[in-house]
Structures are given as C-alpha cells and as structure tokens.
Residue frames relative to the residue before (quaternion, step in Angstrom):
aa qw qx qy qz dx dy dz
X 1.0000 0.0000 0.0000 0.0000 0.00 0.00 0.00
X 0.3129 -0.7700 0.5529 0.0592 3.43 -1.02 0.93
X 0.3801 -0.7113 0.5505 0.2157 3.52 -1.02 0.88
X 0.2497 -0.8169 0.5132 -0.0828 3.12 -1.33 1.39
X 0.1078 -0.7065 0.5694 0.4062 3.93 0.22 0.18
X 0.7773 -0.3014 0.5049 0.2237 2.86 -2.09 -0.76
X 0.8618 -0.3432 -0.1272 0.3513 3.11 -1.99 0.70
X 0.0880 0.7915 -0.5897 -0.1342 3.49 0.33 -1.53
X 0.2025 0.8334 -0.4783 0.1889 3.75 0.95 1.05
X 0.6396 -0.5015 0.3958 0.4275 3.37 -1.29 0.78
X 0.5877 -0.5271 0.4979 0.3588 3.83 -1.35 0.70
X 0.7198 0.4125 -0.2850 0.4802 3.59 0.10 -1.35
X 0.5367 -0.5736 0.4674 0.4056 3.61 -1.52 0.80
X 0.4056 -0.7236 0.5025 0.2437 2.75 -1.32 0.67
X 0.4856 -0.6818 0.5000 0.2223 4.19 -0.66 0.73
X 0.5819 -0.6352 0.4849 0.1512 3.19 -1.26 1.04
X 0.7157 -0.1270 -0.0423 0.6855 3.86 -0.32 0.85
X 0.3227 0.6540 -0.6774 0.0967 3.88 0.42 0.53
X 0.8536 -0.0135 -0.2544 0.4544 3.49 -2.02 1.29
X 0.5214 0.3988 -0.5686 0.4958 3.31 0.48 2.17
X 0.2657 -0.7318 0.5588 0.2858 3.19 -1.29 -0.24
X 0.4849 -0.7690 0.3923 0.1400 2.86 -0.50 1.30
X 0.8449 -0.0656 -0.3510 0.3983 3.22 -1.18 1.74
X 0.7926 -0.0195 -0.2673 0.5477 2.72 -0.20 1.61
X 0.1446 0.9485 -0.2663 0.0925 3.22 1.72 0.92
X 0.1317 0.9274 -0.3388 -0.0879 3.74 0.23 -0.09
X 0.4229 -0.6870 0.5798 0.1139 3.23 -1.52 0.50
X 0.8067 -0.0720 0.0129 0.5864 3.82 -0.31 1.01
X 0.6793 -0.5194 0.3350 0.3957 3.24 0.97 1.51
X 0.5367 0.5872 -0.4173 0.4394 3.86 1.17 0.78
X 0.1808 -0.8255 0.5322 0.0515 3.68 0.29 1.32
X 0.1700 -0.7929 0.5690 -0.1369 3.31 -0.82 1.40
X 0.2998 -0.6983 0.6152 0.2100 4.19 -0.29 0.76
X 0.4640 -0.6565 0.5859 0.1018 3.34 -0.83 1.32
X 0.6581 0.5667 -0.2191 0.4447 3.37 1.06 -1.21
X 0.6876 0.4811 -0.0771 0.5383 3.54 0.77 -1.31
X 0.2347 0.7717 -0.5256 0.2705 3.83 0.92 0.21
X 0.2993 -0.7667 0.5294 0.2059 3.74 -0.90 -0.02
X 0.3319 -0.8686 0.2622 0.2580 3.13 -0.11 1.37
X 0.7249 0.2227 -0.1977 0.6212 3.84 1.44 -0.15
X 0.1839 -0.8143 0.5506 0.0038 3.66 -0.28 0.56
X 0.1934 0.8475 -0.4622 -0.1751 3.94 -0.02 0.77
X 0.4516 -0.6628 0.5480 0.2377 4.07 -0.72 0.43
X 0.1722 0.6338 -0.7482 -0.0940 3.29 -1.25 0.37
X 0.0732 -0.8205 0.5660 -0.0318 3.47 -0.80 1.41
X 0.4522 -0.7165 0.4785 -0.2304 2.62 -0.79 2.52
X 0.8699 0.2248 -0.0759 0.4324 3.78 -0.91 0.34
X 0.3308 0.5969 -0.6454 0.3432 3.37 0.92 1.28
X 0.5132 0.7868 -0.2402 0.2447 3.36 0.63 -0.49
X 0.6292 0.5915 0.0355 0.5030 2.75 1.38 -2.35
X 0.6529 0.6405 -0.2000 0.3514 2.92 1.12 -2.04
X 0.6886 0.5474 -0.1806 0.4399 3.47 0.80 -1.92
X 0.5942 0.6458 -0.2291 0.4212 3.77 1.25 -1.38
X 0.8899 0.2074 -0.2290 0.3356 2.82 0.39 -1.16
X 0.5094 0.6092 -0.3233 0.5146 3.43 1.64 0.14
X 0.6770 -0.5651 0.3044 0.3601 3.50 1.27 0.03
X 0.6361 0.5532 -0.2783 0.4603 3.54 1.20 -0.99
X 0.5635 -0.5041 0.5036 0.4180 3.55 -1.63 -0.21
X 0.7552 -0.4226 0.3627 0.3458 3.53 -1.75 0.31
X 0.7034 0.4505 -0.4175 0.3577 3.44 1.07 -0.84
X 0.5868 0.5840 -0.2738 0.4896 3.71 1.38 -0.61
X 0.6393 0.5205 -0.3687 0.4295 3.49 1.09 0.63
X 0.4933 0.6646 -0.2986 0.4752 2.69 2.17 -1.06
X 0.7704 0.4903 -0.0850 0.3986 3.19 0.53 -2.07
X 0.6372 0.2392 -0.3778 0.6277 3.94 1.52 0.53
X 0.4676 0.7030 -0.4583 0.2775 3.31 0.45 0.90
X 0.6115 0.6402 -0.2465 0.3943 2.72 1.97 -0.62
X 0.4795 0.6420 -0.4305 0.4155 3.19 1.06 0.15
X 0.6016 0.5773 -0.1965 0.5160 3.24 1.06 -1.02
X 0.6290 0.5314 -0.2736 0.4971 3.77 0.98 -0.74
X 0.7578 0.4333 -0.2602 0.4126 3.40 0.77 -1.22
X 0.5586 0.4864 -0.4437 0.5045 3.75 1.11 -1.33
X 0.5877 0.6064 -0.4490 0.2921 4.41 0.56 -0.87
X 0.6832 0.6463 -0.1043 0.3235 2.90 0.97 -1.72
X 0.5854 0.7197 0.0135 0.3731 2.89 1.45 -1.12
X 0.7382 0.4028 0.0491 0.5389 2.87 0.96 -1.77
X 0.5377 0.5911 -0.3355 0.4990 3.27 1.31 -1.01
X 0.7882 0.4072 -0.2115 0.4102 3.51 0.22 -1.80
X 0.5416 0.6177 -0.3212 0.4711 3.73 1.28 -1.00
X 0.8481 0.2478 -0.2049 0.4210 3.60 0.27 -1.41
X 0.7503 -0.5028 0.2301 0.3623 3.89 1.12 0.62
X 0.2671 0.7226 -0.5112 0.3811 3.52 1.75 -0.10
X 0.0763 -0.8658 0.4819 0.1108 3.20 -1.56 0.50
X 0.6322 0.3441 -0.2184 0.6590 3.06 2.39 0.36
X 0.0186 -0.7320 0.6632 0.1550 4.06 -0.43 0.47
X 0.1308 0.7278 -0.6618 -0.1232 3.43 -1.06 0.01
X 0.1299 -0.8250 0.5492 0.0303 3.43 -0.85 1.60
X 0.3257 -0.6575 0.6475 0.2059 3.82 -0.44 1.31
X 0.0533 -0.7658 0.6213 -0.1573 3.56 -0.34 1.88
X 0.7601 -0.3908 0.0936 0.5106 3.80 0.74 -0.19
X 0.5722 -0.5925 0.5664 -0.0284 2.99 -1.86 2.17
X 0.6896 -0.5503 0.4409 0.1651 2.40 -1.51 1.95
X 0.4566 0.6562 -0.3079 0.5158 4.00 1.67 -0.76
X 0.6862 0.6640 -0.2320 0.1857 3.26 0.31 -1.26
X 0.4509 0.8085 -0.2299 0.3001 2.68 1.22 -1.20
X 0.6542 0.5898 -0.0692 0.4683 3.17 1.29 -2.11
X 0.5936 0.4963 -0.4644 0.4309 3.48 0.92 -0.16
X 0.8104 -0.2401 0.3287 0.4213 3.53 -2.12 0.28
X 0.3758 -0.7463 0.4578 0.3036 3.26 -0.87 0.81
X 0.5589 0.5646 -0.4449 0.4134 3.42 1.17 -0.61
X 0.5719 0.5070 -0.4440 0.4677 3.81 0.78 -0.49
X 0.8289 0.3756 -0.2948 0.2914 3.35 0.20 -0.81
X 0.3718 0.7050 -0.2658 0.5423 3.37 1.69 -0.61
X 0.6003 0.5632 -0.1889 0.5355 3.76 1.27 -1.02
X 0.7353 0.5008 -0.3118 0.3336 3.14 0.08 -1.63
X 0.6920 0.5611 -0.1512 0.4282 3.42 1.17 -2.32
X 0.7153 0.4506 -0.3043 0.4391 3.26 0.90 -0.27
X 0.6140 0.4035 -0.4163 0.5356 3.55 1.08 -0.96
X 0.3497 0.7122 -0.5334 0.2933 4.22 0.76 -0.28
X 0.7662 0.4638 -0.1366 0.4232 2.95 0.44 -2.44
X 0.5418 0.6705 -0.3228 0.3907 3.84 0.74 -0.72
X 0.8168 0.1892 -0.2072 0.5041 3.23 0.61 -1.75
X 0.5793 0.5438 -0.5115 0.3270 3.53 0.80 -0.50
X 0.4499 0.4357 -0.5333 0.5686 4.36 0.75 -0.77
X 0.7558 0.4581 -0.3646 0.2931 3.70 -0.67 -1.55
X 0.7597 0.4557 -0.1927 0.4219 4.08 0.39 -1.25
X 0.5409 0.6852 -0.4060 0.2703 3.80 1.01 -0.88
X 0.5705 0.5535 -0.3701 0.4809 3.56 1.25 -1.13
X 0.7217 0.4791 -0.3298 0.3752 3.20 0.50 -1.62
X 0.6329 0.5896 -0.3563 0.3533 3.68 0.44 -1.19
X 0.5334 0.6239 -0.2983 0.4871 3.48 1.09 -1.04
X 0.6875 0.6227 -0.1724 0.3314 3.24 0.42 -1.59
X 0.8447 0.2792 -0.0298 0.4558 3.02 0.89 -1.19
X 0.2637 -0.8283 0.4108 0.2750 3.48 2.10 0.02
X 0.3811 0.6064 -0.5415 0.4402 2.85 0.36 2.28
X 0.4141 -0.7170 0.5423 0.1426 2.97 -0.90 1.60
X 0.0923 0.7670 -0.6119 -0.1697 3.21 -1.81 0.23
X 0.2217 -0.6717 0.7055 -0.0439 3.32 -1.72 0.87
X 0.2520 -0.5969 0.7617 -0.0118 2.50 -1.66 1.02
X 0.1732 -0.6294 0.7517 0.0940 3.20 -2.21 1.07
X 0.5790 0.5820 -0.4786 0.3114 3.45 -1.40 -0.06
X 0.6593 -0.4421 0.4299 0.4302 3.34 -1.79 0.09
X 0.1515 -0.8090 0.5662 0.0448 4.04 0.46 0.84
X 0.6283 0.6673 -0.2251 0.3305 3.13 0.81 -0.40
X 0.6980 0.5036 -0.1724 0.4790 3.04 1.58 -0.75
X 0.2961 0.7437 -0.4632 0.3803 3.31 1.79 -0.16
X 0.7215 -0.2100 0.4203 0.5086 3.22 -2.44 -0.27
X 0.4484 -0.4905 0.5849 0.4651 3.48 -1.26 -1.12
X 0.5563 0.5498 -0.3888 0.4870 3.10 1.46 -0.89
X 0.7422 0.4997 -0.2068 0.3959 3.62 0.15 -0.93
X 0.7128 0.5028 -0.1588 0.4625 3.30 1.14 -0.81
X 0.7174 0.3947 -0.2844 0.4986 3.70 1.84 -0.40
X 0.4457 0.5622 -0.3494 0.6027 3.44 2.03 -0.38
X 0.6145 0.4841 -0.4204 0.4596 3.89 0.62 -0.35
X 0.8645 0.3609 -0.1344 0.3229 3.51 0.43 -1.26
X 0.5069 0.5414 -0.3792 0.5533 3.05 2.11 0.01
X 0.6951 0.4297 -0.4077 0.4074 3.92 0.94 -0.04
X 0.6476 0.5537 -0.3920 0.3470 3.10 1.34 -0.39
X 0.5755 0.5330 -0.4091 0.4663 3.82 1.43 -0.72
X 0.5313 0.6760 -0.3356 0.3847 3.84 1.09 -1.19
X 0.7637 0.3853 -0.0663 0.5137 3.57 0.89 -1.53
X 0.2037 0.8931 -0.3790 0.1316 3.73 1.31 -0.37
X 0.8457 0.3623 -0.1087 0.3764 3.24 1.00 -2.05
X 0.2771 0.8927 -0.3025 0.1866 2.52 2.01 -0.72
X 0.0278 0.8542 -0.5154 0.0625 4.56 -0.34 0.55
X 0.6699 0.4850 -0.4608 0.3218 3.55 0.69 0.08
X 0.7765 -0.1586 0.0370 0.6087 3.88 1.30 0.00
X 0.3367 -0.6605 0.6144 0.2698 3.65 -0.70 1.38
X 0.0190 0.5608 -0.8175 -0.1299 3.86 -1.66 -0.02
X 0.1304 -0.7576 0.6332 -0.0900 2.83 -1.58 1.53
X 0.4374 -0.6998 0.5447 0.1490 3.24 -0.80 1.90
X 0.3560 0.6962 -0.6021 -0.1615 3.65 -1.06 0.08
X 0.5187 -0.6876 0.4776 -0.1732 2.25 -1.29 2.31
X 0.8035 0.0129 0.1454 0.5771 3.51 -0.69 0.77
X 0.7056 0.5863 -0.3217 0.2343 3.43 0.82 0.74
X 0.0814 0.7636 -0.6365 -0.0714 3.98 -1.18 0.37
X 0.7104 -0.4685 0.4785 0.2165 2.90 -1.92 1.07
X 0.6517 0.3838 -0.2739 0.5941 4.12 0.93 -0.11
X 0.7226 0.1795 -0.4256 0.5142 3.31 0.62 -0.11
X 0.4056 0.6892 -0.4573 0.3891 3.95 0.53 0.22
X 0.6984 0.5250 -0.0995 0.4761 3.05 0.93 -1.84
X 0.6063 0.5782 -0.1820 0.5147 3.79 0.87 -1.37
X 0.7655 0.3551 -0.2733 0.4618 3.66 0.94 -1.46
X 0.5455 0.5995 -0.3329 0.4818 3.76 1.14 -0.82
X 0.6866 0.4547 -0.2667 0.5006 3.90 0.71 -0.63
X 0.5659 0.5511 -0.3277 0.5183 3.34 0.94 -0.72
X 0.7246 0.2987 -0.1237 0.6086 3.70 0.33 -1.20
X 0.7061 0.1640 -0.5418 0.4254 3.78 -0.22 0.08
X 0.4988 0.6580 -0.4281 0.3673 4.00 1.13 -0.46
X 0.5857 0.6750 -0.0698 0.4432 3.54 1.61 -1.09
X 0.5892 0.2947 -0.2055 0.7238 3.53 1.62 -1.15
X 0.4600 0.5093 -0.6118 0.3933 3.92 0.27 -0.17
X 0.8321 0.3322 -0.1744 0.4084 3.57 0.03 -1.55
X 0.6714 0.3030 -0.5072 0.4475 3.71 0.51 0.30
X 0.5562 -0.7270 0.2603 0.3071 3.97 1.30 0.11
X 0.4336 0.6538 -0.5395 0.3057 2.89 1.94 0.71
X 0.7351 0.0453 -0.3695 0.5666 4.22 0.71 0.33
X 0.2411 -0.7828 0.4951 0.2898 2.72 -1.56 0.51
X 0.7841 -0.5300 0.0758 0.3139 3.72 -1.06 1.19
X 0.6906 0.4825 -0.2230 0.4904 3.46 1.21 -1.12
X 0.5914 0.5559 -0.2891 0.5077 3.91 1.60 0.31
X 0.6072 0.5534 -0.3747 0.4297 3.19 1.29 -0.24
X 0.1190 -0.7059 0.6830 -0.1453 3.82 -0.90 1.59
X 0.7709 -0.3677 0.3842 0.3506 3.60 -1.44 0.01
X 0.6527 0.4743 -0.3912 0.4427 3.21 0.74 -0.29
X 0.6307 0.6070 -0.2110 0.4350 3.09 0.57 -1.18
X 0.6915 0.4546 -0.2222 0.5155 3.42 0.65 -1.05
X 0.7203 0.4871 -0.2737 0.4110 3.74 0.69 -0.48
X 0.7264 0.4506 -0.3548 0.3786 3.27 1.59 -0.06
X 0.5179 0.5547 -0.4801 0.4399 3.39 1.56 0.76
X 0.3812 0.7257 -0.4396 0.3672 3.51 1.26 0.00
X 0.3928 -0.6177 0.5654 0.3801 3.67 -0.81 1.00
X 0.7905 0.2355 -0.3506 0.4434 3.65 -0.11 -0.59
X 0.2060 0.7732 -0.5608 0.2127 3.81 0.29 1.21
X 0.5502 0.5276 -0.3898 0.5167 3.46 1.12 -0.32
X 0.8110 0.3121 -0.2454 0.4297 3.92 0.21 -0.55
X 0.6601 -0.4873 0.4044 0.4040 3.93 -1.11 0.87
X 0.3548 -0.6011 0.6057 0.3819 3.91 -1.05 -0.20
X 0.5278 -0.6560 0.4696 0.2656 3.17 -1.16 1.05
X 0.3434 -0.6422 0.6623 0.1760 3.45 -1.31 1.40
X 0.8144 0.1391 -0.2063 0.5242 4.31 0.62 0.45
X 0.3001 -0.6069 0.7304 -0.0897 3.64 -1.08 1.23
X 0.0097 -0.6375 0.7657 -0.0850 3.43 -0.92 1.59
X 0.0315 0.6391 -0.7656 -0.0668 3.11 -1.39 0.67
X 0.0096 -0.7553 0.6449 0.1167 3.46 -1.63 0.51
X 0.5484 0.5281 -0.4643 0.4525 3.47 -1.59 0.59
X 0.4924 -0.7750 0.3139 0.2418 3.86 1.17 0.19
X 0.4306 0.6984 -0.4259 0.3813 3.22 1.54 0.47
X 0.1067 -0.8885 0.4315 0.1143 3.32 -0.83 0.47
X 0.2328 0.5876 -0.5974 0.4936 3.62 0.84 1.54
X 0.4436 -0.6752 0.5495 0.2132 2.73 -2.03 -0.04
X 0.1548 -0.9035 0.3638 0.1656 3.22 2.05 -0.28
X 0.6980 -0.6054 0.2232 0.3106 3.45 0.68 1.87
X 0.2374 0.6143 -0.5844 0.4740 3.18 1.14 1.31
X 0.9581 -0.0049 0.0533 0.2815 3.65 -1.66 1.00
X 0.3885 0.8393 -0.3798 -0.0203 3.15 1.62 -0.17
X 0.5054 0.6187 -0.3621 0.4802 3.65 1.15 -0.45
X 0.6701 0.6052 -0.1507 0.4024 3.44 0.64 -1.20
X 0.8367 0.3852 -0.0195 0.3888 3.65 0.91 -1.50
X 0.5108 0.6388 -0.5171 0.2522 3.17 1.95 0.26
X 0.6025 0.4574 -0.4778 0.4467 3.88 0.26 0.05
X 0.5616 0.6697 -0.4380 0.2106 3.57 0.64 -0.84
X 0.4988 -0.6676 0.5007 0.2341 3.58 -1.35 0.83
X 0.1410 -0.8294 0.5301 0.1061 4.04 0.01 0.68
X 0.2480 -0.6895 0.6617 -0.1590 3.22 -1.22 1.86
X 0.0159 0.7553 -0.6378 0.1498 3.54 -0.56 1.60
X 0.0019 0.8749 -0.4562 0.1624 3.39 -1.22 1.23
X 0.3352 -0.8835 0.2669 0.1894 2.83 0.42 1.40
X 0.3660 0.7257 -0.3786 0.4428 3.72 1.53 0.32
X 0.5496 -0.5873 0.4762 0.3552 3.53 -0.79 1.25
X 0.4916 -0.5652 0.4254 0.5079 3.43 -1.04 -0.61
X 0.6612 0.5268 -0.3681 0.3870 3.97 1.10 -1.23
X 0.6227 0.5396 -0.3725 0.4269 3.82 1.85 -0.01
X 0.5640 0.6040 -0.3968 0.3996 3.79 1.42 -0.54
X 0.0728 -0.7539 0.6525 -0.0238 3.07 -0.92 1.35
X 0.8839 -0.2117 0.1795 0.3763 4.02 -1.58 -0.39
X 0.7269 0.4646 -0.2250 0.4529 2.88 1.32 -1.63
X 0.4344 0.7253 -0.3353 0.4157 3.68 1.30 -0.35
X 0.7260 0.4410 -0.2057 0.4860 3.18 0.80 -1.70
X 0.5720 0.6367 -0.3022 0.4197 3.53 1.16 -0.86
X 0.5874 0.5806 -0.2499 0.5054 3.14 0.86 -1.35
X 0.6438 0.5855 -0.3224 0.3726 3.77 0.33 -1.72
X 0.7992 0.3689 -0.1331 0.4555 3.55 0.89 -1.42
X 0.5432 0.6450 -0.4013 0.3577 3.19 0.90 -0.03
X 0.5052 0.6341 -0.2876 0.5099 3.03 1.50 -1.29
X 0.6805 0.5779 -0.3801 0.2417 2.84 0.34 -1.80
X 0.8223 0.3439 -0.0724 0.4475 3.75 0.68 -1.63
X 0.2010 0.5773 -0.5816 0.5367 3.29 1.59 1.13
X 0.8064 0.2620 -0.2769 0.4522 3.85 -0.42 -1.33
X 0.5694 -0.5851 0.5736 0.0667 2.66 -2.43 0.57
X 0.3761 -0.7919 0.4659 0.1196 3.50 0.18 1.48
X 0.3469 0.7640 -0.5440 -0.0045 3.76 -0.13 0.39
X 0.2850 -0.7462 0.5637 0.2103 3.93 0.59 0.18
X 0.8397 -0.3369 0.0870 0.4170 3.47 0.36 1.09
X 0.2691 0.5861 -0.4837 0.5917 3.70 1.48 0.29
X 0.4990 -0.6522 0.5612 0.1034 2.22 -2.46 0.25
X 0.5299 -0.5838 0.1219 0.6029 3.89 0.25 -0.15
X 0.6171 0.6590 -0.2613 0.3414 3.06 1.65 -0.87
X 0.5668 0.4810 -0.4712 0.4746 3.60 1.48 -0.72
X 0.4079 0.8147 -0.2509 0.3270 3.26 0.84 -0.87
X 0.7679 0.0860 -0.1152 0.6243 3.65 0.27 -1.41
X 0.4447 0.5452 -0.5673 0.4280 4.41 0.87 -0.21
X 0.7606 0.4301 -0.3172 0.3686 4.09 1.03 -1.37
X 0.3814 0.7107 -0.3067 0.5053 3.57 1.62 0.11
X 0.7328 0.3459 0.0043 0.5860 3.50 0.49 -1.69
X 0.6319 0.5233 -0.2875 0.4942 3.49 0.79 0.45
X 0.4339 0.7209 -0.0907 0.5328 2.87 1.65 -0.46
C-alpha cells in the first residue's frame, strides 16, 4: 500500500452528477444507476511507488503525483452521490519505510491539509481520520485535528483519512477496551455479539463499505478494514494509482452494480424478497 496525501480539489464548487446524465447517467458512454450508488466506497491506492520507478524519479515524487489521482476520486465520489470515501493513506507497516520518505510524506500531509481546508469547506466536506493518530508528528497530528473540528458540520460527503492505520491493530485496540469495560462491569461478557464489538472499532461511526477499490494490480487487502470489508464487493485494477482517474472510479462502480449482493442467501430468496415488495 502506498501513501497518498489529501484532497487537492478544484476551487470552484463542484456540481452534483456534473458531465453526466442523470439516471442512468454516464461518462465515456459508461451508464451508471444513480439510484444504485454505494453509499461508502473505500480505496487503497497502490503503485505510487512503482509509478515514480519506473519513470526514473524517487518514491516521494510518486507520492506528490498522486494527487491528481486523489482529487479526480474525490470528485467523482462527491459528484456521483457517495457519501463516505475512505482512503488507506498510511499503514501502521509504513512506518518501516526510509525515513527520509516518511519525513516526506508527514510533511507533504501538513501542506495539503493548511492548503485543502478552504477548499473542503467549500465543498461541505467533512473529514476524519482512523488509525493510531496519535502516533503522528505533533505537528501533523494538530494540523489534522484542527481540519477535522473546522470541517465537522460539513454534510455533503465525509472523506476518511486512515492514518497510521491497520485492521489488527483496530481489532487488538477494540478488545483491549471492550475487555477493559468487562472488568470495571460496565458489559457483561456473555452479552457481547457483533454488534457490540463494532462499536469499539475506530471506524464505528461510518457504514462498512459495500465496494473496495484497489489499484496497481495487486490483489490483497493488506490489513486494511478487515472487520468492516467482509460483505464488501472487491474492485482490482491494474492502473498505478498517479494513472487512476474518474473514468476508473466510474468503471469501479459499474462493476460494482453488475454483481448480485446476497450476504449468504440464495438468488432465489433474493428475487421472492424483490416480489414481495
């Protein structure tokens, strides 16, 4: 997984289903159900690295043209009616990289997050952040939490940074703290069910995503959301990330409303729960 900053979004507001036609609206002759939209969408964006390699340059100059690739996402998300992005921007793993890279990343953070806050506003987008935030810079970590209070009211589409984050250490921290209310007796053990467990999950405030983009042709999930992503539909693309543009994302959902969503049904209960209807 590759680190990605943040929003870099056109100034001017951006327009609902703008350069589509609405219902059954499309882009490059790619017809898409307005209706049938997914309501959280997460991203792991892969192949900035590669990207930078194979163009000669260093890793951080893959990072720092990725953003292009962030903004056309962003975009699309907020444009085609999404109402949750979550971008896996940098792994609890990460860490383990070159420090000069990372030393990079935390800085280019602070940059776009001062630079994007107007814009985010603008466009009445929230942001959040998952992960062990804490371990950030301080610098990075008070410029993070000062865009997220700034952007709070914010209601036309949350984007969600996760930052310094994995799906094992989520899991690990959620046990700890509901293992924690066991022993002061605020739950008691033989009550605890799935539900219950999902509200110690940092990313408990936001639906699980009904689509999982991955770009750069890998096919893992690399301990991104795992609690979160067992229903989720998975979307591989062999497109770097600094190459994934709108029509990509388009593409992603299309797929998406190709398949047949049954959580453990069959097709037939499926079209009887249809015809009931």
């Amino acid at each position: 997984m590759e680190f990605l900053c943040i929003v870099y979004l056109r100034d001017e507001k951006m327009q609902v289903f703008d350069n589509y036609v609405v219902y059954g609206f499309s882009m490059s002759n790619r017809e898409i159900d307005k209706l049938r939209i997914p309501q959280h969408i997460a991203v792991i964006m892969d192949g900035n690295g590669r990207w930078a390699i194979q163009k000669g340059k260093s890793r951080l100059f893959g990072h720092k043209n990725g953003v292009k690739a962030v903004r056309e996402t962003i975009e699309a998300a907020a444009e085609t009616g999404v109402k949750f992005l979550t971008l896996y921007a940098f792994s609890t793993e990460n860490w383990n990289r070159p420090k000069a890279e990372v030393s990079g990343l935390m800085e280019l953070l602070i940059i776009t997050i001062n630079k994007e806050i107007k814009t985010l506003m603008k466009n009445n987008i929230a942001l959040k952040a998952i992960g062990d935030l804490r371990s950030l810079p301080q610098r990075c970590h008070k410029e993070l939490m000062r865009a997220v209070e700034m952007t709070a009211a914010n209601d036309r589409m949350t984007l969600i940074l996760a930052l310094s984050y994995s799906s094992r250490w989520e899991i690990v921290q959620a046990a700890n703290n509901l293992a924690g209310d066991v022993k002061k007796g605020k739950v008691i053990a033989g009550e605890i069910d799935e539900n219950m467990f999902s509200r110690y999950l940092c990313a408990s405030e936001f639906p699980d995503p009904e689509l999982l983009i991955r770009t750069s042709g890998e096919h893992r999930v690399s301990n991104f959301l795992l609690w979160q992503i067992a229903y989720s539909e998975l979307y591989f693309t062999d497109k770097l990330w600094p190459d994934f543009r709108k029509d990509d994302f388009l593409a992603a959902i299309a797929d998406y409303q190709k398949r047949e969503r049954r959580f453990g049904k069959t097709s037939e209960q499926l079209v009887n729960a249809e015809d009931e209807i």
